[in-house]
C-alpha positions as CSV (number, residue, x, y, z in Angstrom):
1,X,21.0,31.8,7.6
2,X,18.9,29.0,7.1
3,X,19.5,26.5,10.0
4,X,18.4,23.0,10.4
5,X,18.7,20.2,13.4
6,X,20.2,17.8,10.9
7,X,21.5,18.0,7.6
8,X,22.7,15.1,5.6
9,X,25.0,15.3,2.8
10,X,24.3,12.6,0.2
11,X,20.9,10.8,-1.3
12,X,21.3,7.0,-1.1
13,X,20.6,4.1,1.5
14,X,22.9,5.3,4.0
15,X,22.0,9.2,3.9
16,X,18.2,8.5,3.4
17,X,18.4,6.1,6.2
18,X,19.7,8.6,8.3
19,X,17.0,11.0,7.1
20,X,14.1,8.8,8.2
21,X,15.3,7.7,11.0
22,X,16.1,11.5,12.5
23,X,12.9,13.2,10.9
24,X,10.7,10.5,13.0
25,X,12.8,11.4,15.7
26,X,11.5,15.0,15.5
27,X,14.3,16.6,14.0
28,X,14.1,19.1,11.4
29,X,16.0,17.6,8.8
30,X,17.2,18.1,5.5
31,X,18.6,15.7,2.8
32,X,21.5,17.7,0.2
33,X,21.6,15.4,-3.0
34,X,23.8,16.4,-6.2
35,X,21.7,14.1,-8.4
36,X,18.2,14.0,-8.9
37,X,16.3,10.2,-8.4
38,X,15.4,7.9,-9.8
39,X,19.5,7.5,-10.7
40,X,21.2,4.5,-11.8
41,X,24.2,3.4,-9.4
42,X,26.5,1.0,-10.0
43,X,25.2,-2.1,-7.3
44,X,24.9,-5.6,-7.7
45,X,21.6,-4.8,-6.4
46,X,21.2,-8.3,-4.0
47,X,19.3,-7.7,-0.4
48,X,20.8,-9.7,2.4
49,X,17.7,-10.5,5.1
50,X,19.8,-7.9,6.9
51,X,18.5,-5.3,4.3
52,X,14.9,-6.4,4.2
53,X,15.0,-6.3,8.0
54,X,16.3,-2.5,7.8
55,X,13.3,-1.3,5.3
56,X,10.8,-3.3,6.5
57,X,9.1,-0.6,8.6
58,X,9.4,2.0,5.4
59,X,9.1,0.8,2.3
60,X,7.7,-2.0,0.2
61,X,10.9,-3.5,-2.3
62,X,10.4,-2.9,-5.4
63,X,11.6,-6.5,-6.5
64,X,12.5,-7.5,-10.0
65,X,13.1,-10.8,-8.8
66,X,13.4,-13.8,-5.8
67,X,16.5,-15.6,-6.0
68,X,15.8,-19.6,-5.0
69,X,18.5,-21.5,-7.2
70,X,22.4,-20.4,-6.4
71,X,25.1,-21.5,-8.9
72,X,28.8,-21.4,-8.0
73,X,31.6,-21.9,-10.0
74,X,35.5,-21.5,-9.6
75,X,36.9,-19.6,-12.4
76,X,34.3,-21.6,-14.5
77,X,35.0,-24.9,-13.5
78,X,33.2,-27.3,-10.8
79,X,29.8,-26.1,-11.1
80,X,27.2,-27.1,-8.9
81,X,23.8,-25.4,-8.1
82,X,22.0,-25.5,-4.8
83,X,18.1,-24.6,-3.8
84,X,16.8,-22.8,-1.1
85,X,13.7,-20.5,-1.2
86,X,14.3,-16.5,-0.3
87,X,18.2,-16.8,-0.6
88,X,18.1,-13.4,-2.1
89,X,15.9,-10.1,-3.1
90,X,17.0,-8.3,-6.5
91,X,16.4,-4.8,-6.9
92,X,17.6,-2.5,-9.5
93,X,19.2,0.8,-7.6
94,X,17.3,3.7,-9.1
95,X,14.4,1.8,-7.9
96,X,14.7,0.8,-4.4
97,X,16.3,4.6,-3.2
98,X,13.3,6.8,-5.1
99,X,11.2,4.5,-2.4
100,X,13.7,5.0,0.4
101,X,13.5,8.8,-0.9
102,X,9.9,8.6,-0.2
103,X,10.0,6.9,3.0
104,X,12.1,10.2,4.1
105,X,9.9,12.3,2.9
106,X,6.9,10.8,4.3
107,X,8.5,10.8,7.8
108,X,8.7,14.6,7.5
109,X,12.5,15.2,6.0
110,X,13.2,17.2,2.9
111,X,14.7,16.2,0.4
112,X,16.9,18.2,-2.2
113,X,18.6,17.3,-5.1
114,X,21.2,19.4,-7.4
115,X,22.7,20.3,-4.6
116,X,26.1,19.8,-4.7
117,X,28.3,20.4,-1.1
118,X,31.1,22.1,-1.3
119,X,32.5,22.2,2.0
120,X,32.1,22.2,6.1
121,X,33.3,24.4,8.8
122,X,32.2,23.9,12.1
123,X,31.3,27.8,14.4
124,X,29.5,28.6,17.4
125,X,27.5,25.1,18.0
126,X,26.8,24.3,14.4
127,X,28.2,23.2,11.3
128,X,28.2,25.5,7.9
129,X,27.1,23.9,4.9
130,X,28.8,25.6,2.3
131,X,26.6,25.0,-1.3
132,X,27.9,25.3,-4.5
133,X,24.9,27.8,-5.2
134,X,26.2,29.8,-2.6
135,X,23.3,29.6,-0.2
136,X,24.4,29.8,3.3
137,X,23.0,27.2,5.7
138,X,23.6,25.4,9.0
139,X,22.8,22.2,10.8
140,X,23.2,21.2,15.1
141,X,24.3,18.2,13.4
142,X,25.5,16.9,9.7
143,X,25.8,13.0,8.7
144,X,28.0,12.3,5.6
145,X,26.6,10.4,3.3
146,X,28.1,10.9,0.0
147,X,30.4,8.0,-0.9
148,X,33.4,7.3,0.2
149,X,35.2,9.9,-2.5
150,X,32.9,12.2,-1.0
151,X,33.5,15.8,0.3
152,X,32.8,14.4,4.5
153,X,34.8,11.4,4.6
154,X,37.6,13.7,3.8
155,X,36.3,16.0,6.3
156,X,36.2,13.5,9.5
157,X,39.7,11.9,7.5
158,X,38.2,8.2,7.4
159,X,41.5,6.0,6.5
160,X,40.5,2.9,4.3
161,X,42.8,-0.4,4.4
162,X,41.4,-2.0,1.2
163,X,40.1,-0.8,-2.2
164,X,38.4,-2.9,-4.5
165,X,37.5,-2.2,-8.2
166,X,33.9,-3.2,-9.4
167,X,32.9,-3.4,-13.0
168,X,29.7,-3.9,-14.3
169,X,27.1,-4.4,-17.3
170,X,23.3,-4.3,-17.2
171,X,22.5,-6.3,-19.8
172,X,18.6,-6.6,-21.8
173,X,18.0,-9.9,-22.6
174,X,15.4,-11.9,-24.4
175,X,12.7,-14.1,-23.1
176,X,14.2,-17.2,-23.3
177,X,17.2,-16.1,-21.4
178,X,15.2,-14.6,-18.7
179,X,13.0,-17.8,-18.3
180,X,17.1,-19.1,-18.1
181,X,18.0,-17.1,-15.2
182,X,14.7,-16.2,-13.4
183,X,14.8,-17.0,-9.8
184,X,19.0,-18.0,-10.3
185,X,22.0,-16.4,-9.4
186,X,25.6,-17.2,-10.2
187,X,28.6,-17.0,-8.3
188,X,32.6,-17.4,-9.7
189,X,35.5,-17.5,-8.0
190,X,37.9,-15.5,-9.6
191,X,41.9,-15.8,-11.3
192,X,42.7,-12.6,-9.6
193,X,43.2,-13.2,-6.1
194,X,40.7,-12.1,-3.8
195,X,38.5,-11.3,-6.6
196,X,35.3,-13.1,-7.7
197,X,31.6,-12.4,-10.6
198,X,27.8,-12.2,-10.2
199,X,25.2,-12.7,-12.0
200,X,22.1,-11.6,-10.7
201,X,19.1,-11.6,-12.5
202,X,16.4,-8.6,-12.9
203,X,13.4,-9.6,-14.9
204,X,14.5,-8.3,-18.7
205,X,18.0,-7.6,-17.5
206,X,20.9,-9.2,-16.1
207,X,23.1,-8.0,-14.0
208,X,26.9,-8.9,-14.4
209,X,30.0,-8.0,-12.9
210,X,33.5,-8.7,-11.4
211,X,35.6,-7.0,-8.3
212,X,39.2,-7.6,-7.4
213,X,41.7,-5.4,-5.5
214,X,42.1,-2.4,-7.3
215,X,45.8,-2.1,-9.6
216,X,44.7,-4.9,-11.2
217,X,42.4,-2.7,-14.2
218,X,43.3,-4.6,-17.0
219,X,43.1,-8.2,-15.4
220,X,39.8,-7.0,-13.5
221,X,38.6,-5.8,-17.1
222,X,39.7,-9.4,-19.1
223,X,37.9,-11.5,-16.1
224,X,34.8,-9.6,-16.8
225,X,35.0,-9.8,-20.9
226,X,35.8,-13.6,-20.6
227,X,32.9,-14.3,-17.8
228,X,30.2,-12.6,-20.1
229,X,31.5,-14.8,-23.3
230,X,31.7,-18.3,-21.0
231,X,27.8,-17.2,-20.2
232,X,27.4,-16.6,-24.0
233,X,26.2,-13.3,-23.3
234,X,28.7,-11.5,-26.1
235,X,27.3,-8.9,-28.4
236,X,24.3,-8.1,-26.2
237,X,24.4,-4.2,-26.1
238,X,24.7,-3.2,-22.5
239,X,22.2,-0.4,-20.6
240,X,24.5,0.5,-18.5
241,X,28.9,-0.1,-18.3
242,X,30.3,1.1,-15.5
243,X,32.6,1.0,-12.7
244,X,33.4,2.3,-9.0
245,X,36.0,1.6,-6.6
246,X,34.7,0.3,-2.8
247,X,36.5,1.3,-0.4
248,X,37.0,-0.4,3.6
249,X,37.7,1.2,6.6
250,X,40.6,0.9,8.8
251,X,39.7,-0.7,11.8
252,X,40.7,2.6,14.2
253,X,39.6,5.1,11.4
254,X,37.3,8.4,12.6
255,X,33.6,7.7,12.6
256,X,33.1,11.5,13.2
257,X,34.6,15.1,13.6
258,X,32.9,17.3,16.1
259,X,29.5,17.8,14.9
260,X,29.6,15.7,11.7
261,X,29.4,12.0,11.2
262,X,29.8,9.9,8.8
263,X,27.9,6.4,7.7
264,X,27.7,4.1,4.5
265,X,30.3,4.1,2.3
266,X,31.6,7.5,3.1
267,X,32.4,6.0,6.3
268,X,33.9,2.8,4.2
269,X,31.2,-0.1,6.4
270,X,30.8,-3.0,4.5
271,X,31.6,-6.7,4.6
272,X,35.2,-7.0,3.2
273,X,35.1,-10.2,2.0
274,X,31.6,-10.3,-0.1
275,X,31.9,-6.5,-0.4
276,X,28.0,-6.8,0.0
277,X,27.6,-3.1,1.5
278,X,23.8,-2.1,1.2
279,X,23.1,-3.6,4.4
280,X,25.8,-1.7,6.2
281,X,25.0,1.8,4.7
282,X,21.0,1.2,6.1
283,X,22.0,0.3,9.2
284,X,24.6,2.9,10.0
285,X,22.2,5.3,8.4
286,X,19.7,4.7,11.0
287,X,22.2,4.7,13.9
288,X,23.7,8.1,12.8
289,X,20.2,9.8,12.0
290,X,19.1,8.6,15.3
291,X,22.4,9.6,17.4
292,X,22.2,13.0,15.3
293,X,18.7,13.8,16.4
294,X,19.2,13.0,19.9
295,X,22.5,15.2,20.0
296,X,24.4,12.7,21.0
297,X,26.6,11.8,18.6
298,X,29.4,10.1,20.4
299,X,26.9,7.3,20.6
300,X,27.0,6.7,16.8
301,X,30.9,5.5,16.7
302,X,30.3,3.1,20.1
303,X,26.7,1.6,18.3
304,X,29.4,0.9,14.9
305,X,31.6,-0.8,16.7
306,X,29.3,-2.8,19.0
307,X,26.8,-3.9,15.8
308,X,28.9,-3.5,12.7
309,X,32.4,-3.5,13.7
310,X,32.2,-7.9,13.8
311,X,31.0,-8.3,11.0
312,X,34.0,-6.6,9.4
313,X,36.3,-8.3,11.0
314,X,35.3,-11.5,10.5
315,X,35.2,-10.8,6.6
316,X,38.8,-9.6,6.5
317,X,39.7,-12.9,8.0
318,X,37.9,-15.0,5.3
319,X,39.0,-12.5,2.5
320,X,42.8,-13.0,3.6
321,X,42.1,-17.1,3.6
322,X,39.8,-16.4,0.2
323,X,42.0,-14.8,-1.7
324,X,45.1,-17.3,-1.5
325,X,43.0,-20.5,-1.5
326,X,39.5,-19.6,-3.8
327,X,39.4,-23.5,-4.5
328,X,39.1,-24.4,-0.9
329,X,36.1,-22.3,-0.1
330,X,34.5,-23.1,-3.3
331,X,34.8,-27.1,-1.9
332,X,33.6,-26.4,1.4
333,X,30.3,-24.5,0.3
334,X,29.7,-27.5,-1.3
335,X,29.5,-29.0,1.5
336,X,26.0,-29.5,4.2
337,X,27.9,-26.9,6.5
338,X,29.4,-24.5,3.7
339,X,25.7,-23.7,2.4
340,X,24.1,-23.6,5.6
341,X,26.4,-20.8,6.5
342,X,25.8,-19.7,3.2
343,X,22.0,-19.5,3.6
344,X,22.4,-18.2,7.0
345,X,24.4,-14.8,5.3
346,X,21.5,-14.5,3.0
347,X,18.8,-14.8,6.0
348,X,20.8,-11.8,7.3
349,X,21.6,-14.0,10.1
350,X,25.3,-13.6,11.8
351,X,26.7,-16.4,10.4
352,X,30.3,-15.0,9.3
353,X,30.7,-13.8,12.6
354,X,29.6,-17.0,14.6
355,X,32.2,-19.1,11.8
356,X,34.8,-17.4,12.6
357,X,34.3,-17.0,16.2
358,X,34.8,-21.2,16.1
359,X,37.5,-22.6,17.5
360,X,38.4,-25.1,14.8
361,X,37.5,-22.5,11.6
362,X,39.8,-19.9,13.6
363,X,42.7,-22.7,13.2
364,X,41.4,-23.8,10.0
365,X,41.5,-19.8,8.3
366,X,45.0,-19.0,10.3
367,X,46.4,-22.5,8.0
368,X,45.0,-21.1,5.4
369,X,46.6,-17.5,5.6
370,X,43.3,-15.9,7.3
């Protein structure tokens, strides 16, 4: 049986993270992906500082654009636009993991794709990898990468607390648009509660789209219609529709079963409020490559809580305030101190966390229902 220090179960920023980090360890590693890169996914596609940070050692971005100009509106009213240079880097997804895929590579892991996973059982030290092509294999260690509908979150039983439904167009635009939007975002807080649309802009493409809790389908489906006619975007073919549900982790839910771990969204890390979750699925990669190379994978679920865990929390309180009063965050970022913490989130500095840590924003959120 073919046998291997560390496989990991799923090709994006969390699993190829994972890879990179435990093949430069000196692990023999392997990477099981069921697609084959470069593959669209269905991302917003903004780096955080946080993210740059996290690839910097690895990869060069492949940027289709450098966000300096941020717009913000509340469900189309009250615009107002604010400047600051590097707020945020745009990548489209197919891009930026066929160079993370790369990076893995080039550190020594291999990577294999249409593979699809069909289950795990743990025996004698190891962990069976049972394929779909019905080759056997076996790993000392196995990190779950593969989405939070994936075939290892089930295994380790992560428990999520919210679910959120994303919907999203690419759309091709023409030259006078793009000259529009170039180095611009735009923010809108949504009708729904909790929910809220991007625009992000990709050199001949924009990207635009809306989340909200899920249940809310055809609401979450009539705020993204209506925000691409109030852009006067209408009738522009998309590249690419789609959708995905996001999923957040209980705050006591298993970060691993025996021998297997699980990061990314498979483990359901990401900020709950902003739902911005590339960040989380590099960094957790690298912690759970690293723990899984060293053997020591109870270290993995302490390093979560210690460096992720906070920024979590922290979001669910500002979601809970969000959601009920979208008009009074919208005011206060238009404030000196709302965009500073705003351009601090974007340096990938820890400003959610320090906000709420505050002892008049802690009474400030808990009036507001946070």
């Amino acid at each position: 049986m073919e046998t291997w220090d560390v496989a990991v179960v799923g090709g994006g920023p969390a699993g190829l993270s994972a890879a990179h980090a435990a093949a430069r360890a000196g692990a023999r590693t392997v990477v099981l992906e069921k697609a084959t890169h470069p593959r669209y996914k269905t991302c917003g596609g903004g780096l955080i500082g946080t993210s740059l940070a996290a690839v910097a050692d690895r990869i060069d971005v492949p940027a289709d654009d450098r966000v300096g100009r941020a717009t913000f509106t509340c469900d189309g009213r009250r615009e107002f636009t604010r400047r600051h240079d590097g707020l945020l880097t745009m990548v489209r997804r197919e891009e930026f993991d066929h160079a993370l895929r790369k990076a893995a590579a080039d550190a020594g892991a291999e990577v294999r794709e249409r593979v699809t996973v069909r289950g795990l059982h743990e025996s004698a030290g190891h962990v069976e990898v049972r394929l779909a092509s019905g080759t056997p294999m076996r790993a000392r260690a196995v990190v779950g990468a593969d989405g939070s509908s994936g075939i290892t979150a089930r295994h380790v039983g992560v428990r999520y607390t919210q679910v959120d439904l994303g919907l999203e167009v690419e759309l091709p635009i023409p030259p006078a648009q793009q000259a529009r939007w170039r180095g611009r975002l735009l923010l809108d807080w949504g009708p729904i509660p909790g929910s809220y649309a991007w625009v992000f802009p990709k050199g001949d493409r924009l990207t635009v789209g809306v989340i909200a809790s899920r249940g809310q389908g055809e609401e979450t489906k009539g705020y993204l219609r209506r925000f691409v006619e109030r852009l006067g975007l209408s009738g522009i073919e998309p590249v690419h529709d789609s959708g995905h549900l996001t999923r957040c982790r209980a705050d006591d839910s298993p970060l691993r079963q025996g021998r297997v771990v699980v990061a990314g969204d498979a483990a359901g890390l990401l900020e709950p409020w902003t739902r911005e979750g590339i960040s989380f699925a590099l960094r957790s990669g690298e912690l759970a490559g690293a723990a899984a190379a060293a053997g020591d994978l109870g270290a993995y679920p302490v390093a979560v809580q210690e460096t992720l865990a906070p920024e979590m929390h922290a979001g669910r309180r500002l979601l809970a305030a969000f959601a009920k009063h979208p008009g009074t965050f919208h005011t206060v970022l238009a404030t000196p101190v709302g965009w500073h913490l705003f351009k601090r989130f974007c340096a990938g500095e820890p400003a959610l966390v320090d906000a709420v840590r505050r002892r008049g924003v802690r009474a400030a959120l808990s009036a507001l229902g946070g």
